[in-house]
C-alpha positions as CSV (number, residue, x, y, z in Angstrom):
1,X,0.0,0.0,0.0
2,X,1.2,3.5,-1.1
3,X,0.9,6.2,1.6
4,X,-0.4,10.0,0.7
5,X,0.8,12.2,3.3
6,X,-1.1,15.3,4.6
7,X,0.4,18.8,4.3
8,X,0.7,18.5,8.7
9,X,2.6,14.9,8.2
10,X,5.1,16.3,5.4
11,X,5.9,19.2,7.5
12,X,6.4,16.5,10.3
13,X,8.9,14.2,8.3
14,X,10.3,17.9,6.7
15,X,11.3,18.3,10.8
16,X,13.2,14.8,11.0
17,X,14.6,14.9,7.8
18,X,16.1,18.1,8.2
19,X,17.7,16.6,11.8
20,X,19.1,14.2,9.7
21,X,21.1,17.0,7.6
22,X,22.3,18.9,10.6
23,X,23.6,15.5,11.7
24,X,25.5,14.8,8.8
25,X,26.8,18.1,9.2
26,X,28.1,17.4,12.6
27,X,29.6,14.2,11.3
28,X,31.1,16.1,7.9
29,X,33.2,18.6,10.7
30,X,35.4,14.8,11.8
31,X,35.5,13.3,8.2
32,X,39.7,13.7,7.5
33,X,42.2,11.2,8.0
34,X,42.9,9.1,11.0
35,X,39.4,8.9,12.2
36,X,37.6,5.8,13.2
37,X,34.1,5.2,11.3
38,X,32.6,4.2,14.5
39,X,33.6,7.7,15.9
40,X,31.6,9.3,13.4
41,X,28.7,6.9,14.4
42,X,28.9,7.7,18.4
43,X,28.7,11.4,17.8
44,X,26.0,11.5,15.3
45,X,23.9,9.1,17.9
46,X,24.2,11.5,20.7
47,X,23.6,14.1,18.3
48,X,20.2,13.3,17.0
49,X,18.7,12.0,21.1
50,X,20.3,15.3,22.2
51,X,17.3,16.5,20.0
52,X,15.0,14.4,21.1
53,X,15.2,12.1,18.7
54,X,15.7,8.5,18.1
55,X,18.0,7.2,15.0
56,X,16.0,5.3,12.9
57,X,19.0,2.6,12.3
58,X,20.1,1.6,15.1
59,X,18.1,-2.2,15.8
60,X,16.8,-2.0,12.3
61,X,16.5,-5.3,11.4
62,X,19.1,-6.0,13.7
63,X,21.4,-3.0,12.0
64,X,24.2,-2.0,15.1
65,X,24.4,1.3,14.1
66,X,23.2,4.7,14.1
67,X,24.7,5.0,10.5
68,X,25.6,3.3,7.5
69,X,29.0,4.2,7.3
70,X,30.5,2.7,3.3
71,X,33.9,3.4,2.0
72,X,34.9,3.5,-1.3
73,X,34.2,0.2,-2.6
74,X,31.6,-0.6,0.0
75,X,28.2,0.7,-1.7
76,X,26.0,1.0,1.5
77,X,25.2,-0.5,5.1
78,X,28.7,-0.3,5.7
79,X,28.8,-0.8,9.6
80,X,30.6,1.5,11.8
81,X,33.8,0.0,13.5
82,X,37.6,0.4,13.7
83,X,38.5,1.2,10.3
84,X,40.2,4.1,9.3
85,X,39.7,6.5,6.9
86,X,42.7,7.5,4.9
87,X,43.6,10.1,2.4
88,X,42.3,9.3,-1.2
89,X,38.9,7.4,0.5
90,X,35.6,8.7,-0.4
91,X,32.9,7.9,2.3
92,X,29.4,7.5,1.9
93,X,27.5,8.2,5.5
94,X,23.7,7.3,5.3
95,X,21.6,8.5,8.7
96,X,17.8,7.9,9.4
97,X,16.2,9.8,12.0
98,X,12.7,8.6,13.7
99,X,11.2,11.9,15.5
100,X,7.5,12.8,16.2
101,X,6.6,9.1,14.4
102,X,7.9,9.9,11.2
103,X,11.3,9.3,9.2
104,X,13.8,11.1,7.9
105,X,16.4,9.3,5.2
106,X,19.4,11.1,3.5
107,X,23.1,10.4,2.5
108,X,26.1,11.8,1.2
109,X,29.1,10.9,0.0
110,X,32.2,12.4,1.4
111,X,36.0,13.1,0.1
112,X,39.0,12.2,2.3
113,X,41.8,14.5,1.9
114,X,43.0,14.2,-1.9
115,X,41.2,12.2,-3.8
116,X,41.6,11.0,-7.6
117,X,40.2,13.6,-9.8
118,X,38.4,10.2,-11.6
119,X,36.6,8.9,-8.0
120,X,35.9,13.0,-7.4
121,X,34.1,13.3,-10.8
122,X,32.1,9.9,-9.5
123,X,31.1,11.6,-6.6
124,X,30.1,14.8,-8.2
125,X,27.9,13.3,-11.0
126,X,26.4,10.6,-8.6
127,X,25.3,14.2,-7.2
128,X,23.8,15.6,-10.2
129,X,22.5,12.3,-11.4
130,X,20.1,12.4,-7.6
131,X,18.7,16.2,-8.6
132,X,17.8,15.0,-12.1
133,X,16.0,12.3,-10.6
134,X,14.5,14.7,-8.1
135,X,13.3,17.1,-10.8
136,X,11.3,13.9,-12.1
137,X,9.3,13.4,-8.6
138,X,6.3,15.6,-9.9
139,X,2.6,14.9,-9.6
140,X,1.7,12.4,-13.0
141,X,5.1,11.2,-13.4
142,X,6.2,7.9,-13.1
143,X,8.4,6.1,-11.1
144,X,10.1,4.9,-14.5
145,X,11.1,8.7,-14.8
146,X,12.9,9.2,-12.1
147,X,15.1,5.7,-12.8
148,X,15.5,6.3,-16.7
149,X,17.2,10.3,-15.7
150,X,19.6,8.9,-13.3
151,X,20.4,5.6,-15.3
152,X,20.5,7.6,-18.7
153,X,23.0,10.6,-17.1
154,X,25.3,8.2,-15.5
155,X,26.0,5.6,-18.2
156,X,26.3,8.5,-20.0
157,X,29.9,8.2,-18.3
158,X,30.2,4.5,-18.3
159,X,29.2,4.0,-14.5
160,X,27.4,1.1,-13.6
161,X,24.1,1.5,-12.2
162,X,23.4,-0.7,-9.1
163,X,20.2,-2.9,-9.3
164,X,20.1,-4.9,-6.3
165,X,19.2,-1.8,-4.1
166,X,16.8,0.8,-4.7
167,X,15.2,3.7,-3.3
168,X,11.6,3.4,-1.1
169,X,8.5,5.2,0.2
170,X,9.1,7.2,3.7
171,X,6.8,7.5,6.2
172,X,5.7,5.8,9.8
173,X,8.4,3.1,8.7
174,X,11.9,3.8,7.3
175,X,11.0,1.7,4.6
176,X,7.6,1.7,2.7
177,X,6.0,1.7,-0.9
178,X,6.9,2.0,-3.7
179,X,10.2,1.3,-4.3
180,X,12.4,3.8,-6.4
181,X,15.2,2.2,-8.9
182,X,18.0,4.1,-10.2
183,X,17.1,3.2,-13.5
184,X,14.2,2.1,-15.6
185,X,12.4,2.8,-18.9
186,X,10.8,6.8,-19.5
187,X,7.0,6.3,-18.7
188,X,7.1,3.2,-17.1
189,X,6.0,2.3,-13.8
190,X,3.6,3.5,-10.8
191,X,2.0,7.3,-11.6
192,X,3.6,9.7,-8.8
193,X,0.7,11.5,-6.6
194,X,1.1,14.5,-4.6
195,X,1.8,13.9,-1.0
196,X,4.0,11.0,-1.8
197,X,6.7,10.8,-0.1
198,X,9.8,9.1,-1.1
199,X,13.5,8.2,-0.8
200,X,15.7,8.7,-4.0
201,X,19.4,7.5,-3.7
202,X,21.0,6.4,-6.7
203,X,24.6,4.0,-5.9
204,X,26.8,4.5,-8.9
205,X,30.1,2.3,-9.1
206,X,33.0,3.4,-11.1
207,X,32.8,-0.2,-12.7
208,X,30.5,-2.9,-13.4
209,X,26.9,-2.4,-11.7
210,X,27.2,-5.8,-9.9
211,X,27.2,-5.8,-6.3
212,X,27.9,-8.4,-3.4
213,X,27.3,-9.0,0.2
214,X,30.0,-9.5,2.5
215,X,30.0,-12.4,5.7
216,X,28.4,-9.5,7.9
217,X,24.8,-9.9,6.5
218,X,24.9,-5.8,5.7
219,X,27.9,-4.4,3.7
220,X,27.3,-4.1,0.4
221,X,30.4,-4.1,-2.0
222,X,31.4,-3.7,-5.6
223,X,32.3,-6.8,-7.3
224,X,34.9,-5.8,-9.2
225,X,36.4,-3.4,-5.9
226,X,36.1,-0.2,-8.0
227,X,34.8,2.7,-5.3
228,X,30.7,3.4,-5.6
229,X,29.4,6.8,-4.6
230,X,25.6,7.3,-2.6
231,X,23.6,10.4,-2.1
232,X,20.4,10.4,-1.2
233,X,16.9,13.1,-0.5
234,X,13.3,12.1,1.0
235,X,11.2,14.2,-1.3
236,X,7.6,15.0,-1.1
237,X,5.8,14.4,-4.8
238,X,4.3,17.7,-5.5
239,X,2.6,19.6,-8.8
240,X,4.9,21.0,-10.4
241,X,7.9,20.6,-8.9
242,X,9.5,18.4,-6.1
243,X,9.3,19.3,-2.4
244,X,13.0,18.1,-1.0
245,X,12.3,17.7,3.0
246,X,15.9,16.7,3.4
247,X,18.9,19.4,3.0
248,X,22.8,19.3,2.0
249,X,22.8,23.1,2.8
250,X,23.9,22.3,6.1
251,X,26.7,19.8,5.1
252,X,28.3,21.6,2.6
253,X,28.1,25.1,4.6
254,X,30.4,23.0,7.2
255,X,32.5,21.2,4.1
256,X,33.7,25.0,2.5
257,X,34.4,26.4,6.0
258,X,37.1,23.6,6.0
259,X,38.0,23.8,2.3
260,X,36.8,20.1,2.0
261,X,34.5,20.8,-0.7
């Protein structure tokens, strides 16, 4: 069952969605060499209860942590421990907030120190490629639009497209109807209502689009190692034009004060 929210309930998940940006913010100001992924997971934890909050990872199907912490070859559900990040890594850091009921789900993918200007360009277009999905989100188009922009710009580049894992529905639950590929054929697909609401994260690989799952039950990697890049809105399905509850503004405010972006 699809879900149409009110105006009251998207202003509601606008609230925890945003909490989730000024979270990744707070994370983005420890992302350099030398620091421990599980660091970054402790601090965005207290964070988000500090606002009254609860993160809508942690116990998620059993999930340990408050983030999804992936680096460079991990896609996503990378779980936060000991390792390192080092210069040349790119990290994606995916954060779900649960506050007042309703969700909040956004990631972004973040450079450590001096990275490759070919992995940089991955980052930036895996970027681009989420707004051209977003701009697709509109009352009376389908969920085929959104895939075919973000599938059509990225292997305009030769990326691979990941399949396995797609985006999803937000709402009372983290994860609801309809689920949102990265790609997918123009016109194709469920019609988009207003007062959807909805999860858009295309994971674009430098190489081949396959994926695999390591021992831990969660971290997704590249099959061919080659780094994959994740960014990710909850957007509200609107006339005319997209509604994006979630927010880089914070992130990237932080990211130029430190000459990181």
């Amino acid at each position: 069952m699809i879900f149409i929210k009110t105006d009251e309930e998207i202003e509601i998940q606008r609230e925890s969605s945003l909490l989730v940006g000024k979270t990744l913010a707070e994370v983005a100001k420890l992302i350099e060499p030398g620091v421990k992924t599980i660091t970054l997971d402790m601090v965005a934890e207290q964070f988000i209860r500090d606002h009254k909050a609860e993160p809508g990872f942690k116990g998620y199907g059993g999930f340990p942590g408050t983030l999804c912490v992936s680096v460079n070859d991990q896609v996503v559900h990378g779980i936060p421990g000991n390792t390192i990040l080092k210069d040349g890594d790119i990290v994606s850091v995916d954060c779900g907030v649960l506050k007042n009921g309703y969700y909040g789900d956004s990631a972004y993918t973040f450079l450590v120190g001096e990275v490759s200007e070919k992995v940089r360009n991955l980052v930036t277009r895996t970027k681009e490629s989420l707004y051209l999905g977003i701009e697709q989100a509109v009352d009376g188009m389908r969920i085929g639009d959104i895939g075919f922009a973000i599938q059509s710009f990225a292997e305009g580049f030769g990326y691979g497209i990941v399949r396995e894992l797609v985006g999803h529905g937000v709402g009372k639950k983290l994860h609801e109807k309809p689920e949102v590929p990265n790609y997918g054929r123009r016109g194709s697909g469920i019609k988009l209502k207003s007062g959807m609401v909805i999860a858009i994260e295309p994971m674009i690989n430098l190489g081949v689009r396959n994926v695999r799952q390591e021992a831990d039950g969660w971290t997704i990697r590249t099959a061919d190692g080659m780094p994959s890049a994740h960014f990710e809105h909850t957007v509200a399905v609107r006339n005319g034009q997209a509604d994006i509850l979630s927010s880089f503004e914070m992130i990237e405010t932080v990211l130029k004060s430190l000459n990181r972006l």
